[in-house]
C-alpha positions in Angstrom: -18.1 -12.8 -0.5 -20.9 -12.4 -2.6 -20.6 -9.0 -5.2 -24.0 -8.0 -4.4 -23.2 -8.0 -0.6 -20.0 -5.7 -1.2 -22.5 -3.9 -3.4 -24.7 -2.9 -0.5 -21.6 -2.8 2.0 -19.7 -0.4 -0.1 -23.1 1.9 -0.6 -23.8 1.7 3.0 -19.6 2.9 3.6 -20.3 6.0 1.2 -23.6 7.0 3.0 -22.1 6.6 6.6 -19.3 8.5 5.2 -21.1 11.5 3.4 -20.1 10.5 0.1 -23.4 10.0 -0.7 -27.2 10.6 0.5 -29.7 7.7 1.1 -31.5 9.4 -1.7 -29.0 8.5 -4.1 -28.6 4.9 -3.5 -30.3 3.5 -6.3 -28.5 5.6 -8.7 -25.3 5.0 -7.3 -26.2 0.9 -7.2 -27.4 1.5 -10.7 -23.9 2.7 -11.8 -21.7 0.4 -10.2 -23.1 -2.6 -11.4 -22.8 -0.9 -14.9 -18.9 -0.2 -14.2 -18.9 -4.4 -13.2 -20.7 -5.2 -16.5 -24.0 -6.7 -14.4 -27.5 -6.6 -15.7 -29.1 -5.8 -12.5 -28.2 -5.9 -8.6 -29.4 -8.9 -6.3 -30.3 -9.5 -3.2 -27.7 -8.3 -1.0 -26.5 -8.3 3.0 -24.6 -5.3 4.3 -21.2 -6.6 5.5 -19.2 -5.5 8.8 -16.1 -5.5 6.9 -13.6 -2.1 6.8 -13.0 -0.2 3.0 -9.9 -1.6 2.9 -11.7 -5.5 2.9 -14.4 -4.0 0.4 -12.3 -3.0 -2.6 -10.3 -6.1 -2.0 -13.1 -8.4 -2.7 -14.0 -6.5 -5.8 -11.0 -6.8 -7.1 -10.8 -10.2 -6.6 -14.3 -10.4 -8.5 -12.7 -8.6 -11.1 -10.2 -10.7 -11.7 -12.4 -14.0 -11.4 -14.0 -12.5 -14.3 -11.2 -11.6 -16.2 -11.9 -7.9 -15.9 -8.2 -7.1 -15.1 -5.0 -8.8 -14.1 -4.3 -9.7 -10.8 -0.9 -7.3 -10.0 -1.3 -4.6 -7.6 -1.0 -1.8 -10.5 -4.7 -2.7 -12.2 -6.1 -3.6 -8.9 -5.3 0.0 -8.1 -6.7 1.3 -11.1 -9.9 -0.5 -10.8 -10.7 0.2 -7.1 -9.8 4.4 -7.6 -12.1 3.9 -10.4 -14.8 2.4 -8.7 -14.5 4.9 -6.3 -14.4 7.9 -8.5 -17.9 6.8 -9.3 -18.6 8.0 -5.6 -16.7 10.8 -5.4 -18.6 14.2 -5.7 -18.1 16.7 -8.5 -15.0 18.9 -8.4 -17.0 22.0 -7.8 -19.0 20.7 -4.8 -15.9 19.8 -2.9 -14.6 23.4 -3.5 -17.7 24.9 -2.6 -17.8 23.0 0.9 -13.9 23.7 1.9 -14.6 27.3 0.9 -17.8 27.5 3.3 -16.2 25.6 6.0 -13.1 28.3 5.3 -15.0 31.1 6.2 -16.4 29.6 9.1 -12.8 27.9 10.2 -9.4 27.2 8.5 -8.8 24.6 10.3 -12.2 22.9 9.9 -11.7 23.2 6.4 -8.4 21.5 5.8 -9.7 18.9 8.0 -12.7 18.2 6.0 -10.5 17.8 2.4 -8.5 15.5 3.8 -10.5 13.8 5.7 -12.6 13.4 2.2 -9.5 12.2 0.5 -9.2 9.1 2.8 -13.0 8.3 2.9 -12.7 8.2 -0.9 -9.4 5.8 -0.7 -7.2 8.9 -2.8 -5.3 8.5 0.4 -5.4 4.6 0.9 -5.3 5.1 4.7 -4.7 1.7 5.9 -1.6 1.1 3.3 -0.4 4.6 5.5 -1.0 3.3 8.6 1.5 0.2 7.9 4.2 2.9 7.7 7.2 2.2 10.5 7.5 5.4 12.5 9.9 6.3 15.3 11.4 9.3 16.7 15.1 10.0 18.4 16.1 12.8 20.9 19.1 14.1 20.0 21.4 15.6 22.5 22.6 17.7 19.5 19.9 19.0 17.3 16.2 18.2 19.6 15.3 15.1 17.8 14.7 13.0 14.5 11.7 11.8 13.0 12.3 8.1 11.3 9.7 6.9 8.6 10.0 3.5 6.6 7.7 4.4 3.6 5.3 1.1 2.6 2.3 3.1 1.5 3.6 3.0 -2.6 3.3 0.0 -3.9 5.9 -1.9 -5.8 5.5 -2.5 -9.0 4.8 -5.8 -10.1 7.6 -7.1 -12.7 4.7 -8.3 -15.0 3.4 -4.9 -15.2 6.9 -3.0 -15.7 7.2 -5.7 -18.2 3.9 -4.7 -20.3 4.6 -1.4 -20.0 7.8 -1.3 -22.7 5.4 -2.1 -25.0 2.8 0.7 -23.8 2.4 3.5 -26.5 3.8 6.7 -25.2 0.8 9.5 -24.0 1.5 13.0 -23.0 -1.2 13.1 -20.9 -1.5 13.9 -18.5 2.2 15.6 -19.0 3.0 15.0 -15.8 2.0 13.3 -12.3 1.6 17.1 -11.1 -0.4 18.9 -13.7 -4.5 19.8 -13.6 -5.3 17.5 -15.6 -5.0 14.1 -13.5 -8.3 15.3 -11.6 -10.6 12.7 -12.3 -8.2 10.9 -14.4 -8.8 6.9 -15.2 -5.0 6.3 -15.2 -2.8 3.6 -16.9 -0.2 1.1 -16.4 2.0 3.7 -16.4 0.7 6.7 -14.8 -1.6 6.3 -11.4 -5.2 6.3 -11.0 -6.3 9.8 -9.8 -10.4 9.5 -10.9 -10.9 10.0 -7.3 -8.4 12.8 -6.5 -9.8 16.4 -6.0 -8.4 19.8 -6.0 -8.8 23.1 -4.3 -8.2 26.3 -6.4 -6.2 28.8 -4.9 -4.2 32.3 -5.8 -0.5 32.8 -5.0 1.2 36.0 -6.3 -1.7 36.6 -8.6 -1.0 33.3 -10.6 -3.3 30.4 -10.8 -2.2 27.4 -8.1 -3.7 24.2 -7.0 -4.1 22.3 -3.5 -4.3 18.5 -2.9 -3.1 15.9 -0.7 -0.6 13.5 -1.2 -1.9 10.0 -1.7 1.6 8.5 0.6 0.9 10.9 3.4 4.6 11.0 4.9 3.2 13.2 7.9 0.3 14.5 9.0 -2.0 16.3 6.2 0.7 15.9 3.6 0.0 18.3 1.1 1.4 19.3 -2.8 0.5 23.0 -3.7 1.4 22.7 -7.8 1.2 25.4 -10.4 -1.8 25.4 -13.2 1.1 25.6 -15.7 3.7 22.9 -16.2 6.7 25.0 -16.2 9.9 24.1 -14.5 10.2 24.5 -10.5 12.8 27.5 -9.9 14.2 29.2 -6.6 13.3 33.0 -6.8 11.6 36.1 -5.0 8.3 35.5 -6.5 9.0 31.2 -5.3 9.6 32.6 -1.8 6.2 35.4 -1.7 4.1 32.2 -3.4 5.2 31.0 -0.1 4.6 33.5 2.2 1.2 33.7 0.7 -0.1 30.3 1.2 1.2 30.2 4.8 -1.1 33.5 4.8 -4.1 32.1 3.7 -3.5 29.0 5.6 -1.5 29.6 8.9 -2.1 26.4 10.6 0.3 24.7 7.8 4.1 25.0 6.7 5.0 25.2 3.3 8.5 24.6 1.6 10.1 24.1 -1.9 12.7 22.0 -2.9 15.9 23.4 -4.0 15.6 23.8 -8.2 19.0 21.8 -9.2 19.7 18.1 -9.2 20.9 16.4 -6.4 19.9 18.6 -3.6 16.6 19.3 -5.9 13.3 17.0 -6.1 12.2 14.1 -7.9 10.1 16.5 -10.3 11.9 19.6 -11.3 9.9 20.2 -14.4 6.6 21.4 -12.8 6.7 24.4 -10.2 5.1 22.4 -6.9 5.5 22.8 -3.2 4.8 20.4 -0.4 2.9 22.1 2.3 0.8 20.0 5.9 -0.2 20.2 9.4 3.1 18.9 11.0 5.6 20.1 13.4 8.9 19.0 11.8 12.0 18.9 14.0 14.1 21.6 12.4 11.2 24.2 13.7 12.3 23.7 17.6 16.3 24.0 16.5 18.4 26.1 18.9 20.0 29.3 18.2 24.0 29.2 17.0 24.2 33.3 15.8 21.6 35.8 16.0 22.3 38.8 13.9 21.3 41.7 11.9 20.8 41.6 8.2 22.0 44.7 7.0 19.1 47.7 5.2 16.0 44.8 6.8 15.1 46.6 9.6 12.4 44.3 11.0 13.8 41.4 10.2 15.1 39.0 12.8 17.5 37.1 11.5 19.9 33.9 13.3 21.7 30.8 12.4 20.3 27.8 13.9 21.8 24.3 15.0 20.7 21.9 12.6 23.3 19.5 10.4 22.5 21.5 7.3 23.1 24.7 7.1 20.0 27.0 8.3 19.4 30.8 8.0 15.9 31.5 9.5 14.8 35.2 8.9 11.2 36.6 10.4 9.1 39.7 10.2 5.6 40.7 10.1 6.0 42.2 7.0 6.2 39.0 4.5 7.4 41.6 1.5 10.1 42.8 3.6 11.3 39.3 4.1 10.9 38.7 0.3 13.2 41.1 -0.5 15.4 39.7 2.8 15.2 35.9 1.1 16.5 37.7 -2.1 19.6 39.3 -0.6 21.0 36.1 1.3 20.0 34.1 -2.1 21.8 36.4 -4.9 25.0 36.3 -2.4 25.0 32.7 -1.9 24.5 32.2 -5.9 27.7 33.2 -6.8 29.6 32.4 -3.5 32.9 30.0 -3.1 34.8 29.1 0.0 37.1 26.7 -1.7 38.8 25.8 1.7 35.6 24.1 2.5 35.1 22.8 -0.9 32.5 25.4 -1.7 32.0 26.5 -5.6 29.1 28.4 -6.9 30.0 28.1 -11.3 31.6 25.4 -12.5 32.3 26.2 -16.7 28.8 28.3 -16.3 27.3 25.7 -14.5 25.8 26.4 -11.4 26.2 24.9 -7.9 24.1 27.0 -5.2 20.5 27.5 -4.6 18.4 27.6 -1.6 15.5 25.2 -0.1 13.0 27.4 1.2 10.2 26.9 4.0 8.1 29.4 5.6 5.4 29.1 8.1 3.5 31.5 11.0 5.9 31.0 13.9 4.4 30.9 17.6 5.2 34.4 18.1 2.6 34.7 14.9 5.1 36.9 12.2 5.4 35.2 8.9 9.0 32.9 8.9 11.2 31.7 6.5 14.6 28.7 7.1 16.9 29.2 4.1 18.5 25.9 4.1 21.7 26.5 1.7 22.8 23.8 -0.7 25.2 23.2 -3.4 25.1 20.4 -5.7 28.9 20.2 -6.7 30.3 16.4 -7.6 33.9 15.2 -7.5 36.0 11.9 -7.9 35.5 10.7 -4.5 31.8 11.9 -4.3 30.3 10.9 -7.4 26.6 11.3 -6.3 27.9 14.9 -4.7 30.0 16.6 -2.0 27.5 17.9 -0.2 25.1 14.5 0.0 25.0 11.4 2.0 28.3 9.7 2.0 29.0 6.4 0.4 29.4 4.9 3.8 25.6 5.0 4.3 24.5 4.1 1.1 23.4 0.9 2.3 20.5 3.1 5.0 19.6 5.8 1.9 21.7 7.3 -1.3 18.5 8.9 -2.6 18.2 13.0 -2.5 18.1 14.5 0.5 15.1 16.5 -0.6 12.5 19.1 1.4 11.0 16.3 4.0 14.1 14.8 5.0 15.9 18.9 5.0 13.3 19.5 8.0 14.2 16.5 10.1 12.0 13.7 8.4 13.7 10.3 7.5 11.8 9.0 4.2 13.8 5.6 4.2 13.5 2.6 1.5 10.7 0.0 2.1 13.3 -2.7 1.4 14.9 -1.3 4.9 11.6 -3.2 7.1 12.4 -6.6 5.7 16.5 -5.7 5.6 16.5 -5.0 9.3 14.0 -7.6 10.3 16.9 -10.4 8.5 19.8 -8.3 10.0 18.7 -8.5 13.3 18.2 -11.9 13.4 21.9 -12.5 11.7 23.5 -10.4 14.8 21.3 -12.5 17.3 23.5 -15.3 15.9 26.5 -13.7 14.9 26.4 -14.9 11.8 28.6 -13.4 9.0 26.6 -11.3 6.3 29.7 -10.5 3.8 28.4 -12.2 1.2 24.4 -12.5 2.2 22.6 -11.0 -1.4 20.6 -9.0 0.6 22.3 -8.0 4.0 25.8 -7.6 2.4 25.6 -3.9 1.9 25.4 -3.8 5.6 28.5 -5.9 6.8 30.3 -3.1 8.0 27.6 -1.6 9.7 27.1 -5.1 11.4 30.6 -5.4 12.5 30.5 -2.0 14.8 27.1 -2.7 15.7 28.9 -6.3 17.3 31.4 -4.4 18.7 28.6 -1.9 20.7 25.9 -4.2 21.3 24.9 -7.7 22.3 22.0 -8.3 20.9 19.0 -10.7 21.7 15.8 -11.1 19.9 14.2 -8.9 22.4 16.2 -6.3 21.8 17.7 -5.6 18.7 15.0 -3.7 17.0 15.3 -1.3 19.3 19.2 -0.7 18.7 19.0 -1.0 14.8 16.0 2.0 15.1 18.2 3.7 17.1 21.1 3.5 15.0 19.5 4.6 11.7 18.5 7.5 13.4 21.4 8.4 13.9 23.0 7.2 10.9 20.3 10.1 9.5 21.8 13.0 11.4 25.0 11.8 10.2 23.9 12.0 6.2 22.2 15.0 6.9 25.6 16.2 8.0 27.0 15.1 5.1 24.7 17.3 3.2 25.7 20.6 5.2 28.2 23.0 3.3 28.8 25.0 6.9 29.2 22.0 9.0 27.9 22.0 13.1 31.7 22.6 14.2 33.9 25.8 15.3 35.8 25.9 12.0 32.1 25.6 10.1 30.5 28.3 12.3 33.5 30.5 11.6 32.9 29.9 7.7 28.8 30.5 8.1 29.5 33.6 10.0 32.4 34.7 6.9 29.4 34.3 4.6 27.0 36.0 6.9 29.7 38.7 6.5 29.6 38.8 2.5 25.8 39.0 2.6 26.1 42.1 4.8 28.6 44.0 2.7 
């Protein structure tokens, strides 16, 4: 392809797409052909080729010209910062979502995101590649099973090049202000086309942007204007309440504020918010009842593998204060029958991962999912945390997403099950395959479940990780789904009530 044709094709993509106006074609011509180091644009044929085909031809230009390398970390870089070129100033995107806000909520969401895939911030088609299933569960409703491909390996050339990288502070952090607009580096992501929307929680200064892996639907981060570490409180849980306010359509939840059971970026206070109907929200009922001195507040246990309270009211102060009760209790709680400790030599074990939302009956709702990061001999990456046995499916956190019923699984697991599959179409053995060895015992009671064929063992290895998932998410429960668990959810129930 010639450049001058993905010239024109790319133009003609941001004025179909209201990134720009026909008036401002020769401008916007006039820049990219600086940003490719041309003299002046050529003759050129508009191409019926999708965005995804565009930036790949000019970054195959770019590299035919020595411009950048050819890994998949500077093609990134180049192709967000082409696009940046197109992407409107900071304060016209808030001006439109706040117009299209006080016309319709919804309508405005829906515009910002549907923005941040026509300026490739969310690089739809790598989202689209995504494997996605779902499981009904006889126990808890259902499971919903994601393999993650939208983030991009890194290449080994450019991990390589960046030990020699000079450190930068900024931005501080992927999460901070700052990145809007920003070029990017080996080491840090492109974000010259990301935008954000301004917004007010508990009187302090938040921002609201999309996600650029889009695990579900409208995937959202809601991050602080300061970077100061995340922490489980009152005010967390109003800042909450707030958003979910101002923007009812979506939820909104924290992850917990300790390792383990925390996120992967505990330094700056963020939350992850969207448009999506996770499968904890449709739970059944275990234990309705009354949280003592909260009148107004409806308050159960529900049947999920981890353990759930979920409070309501239409008063969302009243259920701050609520949230603040049950969370100063379960700080300092133990139940060492069930190998619950809250201090360990001052060090502490329990915290909460919040989410709130409007339910259907429309009164503002929090699920306090209870965790406790505690280790021990036989559970070095923690008690309460996906057992060894199915390391070899996910050992990673079990963080906020996964909490609500959302299986964020390795990319390596698409190719892993691909090869396993075949292997138990042939019985062969896999105890000392370099890649399919972690899952030899797995294979071996698969074989002694299933007979597989090539038509169906997809199907049955799907099936299985789902419910390998409910069973880690079990592991991560301190009141586990059983009559003896109950019994010690209700004892604690009892302690917050005293």
């Amino acid at each position: 392809m010639m450049i001058y044709d993905l010239i024109e094709t790319l133009l003609k993509h941001s004025i179909d797409n209201g990134l720009i106006s026909p008036e401002d074609q020769i401008y916007f011509r006039n820049r990219i052909i600086a940003y490719l180091g041309l003299d002046e644009p050529n003759d050129g044929k508009v191409l019926e080729i999708p965005l995804e085909e565009i930036l790949d031809g000019f970054c195959d230009y770019a590299v035919s010209k020595g411009l950048i390398n050819d890994t998949v970390t500077e093609r990134d870089l180049f192709d967000a910062e082409l696009m940046s070129i197109l992407t409107d100033r900071p304060s016209s995107i808030v001006k439109k979502f706040h117009e299209l806000y006080e016309e319709d909520k919804e309508k405005a969401t829906s515009y910002f995101y549907d923005y941040s895939i026509k300026t490739n911030y969310i690089r739809k088609y790598r989202v689209d590649k995504d494997l996605k299933w779902s499981k009904e569960s006889d126990k808890y409703h259902r499971v919903d099973i994601t393999i993650n491909l939208s983030k991009p390996e890194k290449d080994p050339k450019d991990i390589a090049r960046q030990k020699n990288m000079p450190k930068s502070n900024y931005p501080i952090c992927l999460l901070c202000k700052e990145n809007e607009g920003y070029k990017g580096r080996l080491n840090h992501p492109a974000r010259g086309n990301i935008r954000l929307i301004p917004l007010k929680l508990q009187g302090e200064d938040f921002f609201f942007q999309y996600s650029p892996y889009s695990y579900y639907n409208e995937h959202a981060i809601v991050l602080s204007s300061e970077h100061k570490p995340m922490v489980i409180n009152k005010s967390a849980v109003i800042k909450l309440l707030d958003f979910v306010e101002y923007l009812p359509h979506y939820f909104i939840g924290s992850n917990a504020d300790l390792p383990i059971v925390g996120g992967s970026i505990l330094a700056h206070e963020h939350f992850q918010a969207g448009r999506y109907r996770f499968p904890m929200v449709d739970a059944d009922t275990v234990y309705e009842f009354a949280l003592k001195g909260f009148d107004g507040v409806k308050a159960k246990i529900i049947k999920w593998p981890l353990s759930v309270i979920r409070i309501s009211s239409k008063d969302k102060a009243i259920l701050g204060e609520a949230f603040d009760r049950i969370l100063q209790k379960w700080i300092g709680y133990s139940d060492e029958e069930i190998e619950i400790i809250a201090f360990t030599d001052g060090e502490r074990h329990n915290t909460i991962t919040p989410i709130a939302r409007v339910n259907d009956d429309g009164d503002f709702e929090l699920d306090l999912v209870l965790r406790n990061n505690r280790i021990s001999e036989e559970h070095p990456l923690g008690i309460f945390h996906p057992h060894k046995e199915f390391h070899h499916i996910k050992k990673e956190n079990i963080g906020l997403i996964e909490v609500m019923g959302l299986a964020v699984l390795p990319s390596r697991l698409k190719n892993e099950l691909e090869l396993l599959g075949n292997a138990l179409v042939e019985r062969r053995d896999i105890k000392d395959d370099p890649v399919l060895g972690k899952h030899y015992d797995w294979s071996k009671t698969l074989l002694e479940k299933h007979t597989f064929t090539k038509e169906n063992y997809m199907d049955i290895l799907k099936d299985d990780v789902a419910d390998i998932f409910l069973r880690l998410l079990e592991d991560s429960g301190v009141f586990k789904q059983t009559d003896e668990g109950i019994c010690h959810f209700i004892k604690f129930i009892d302690f917050v009530n005293e």
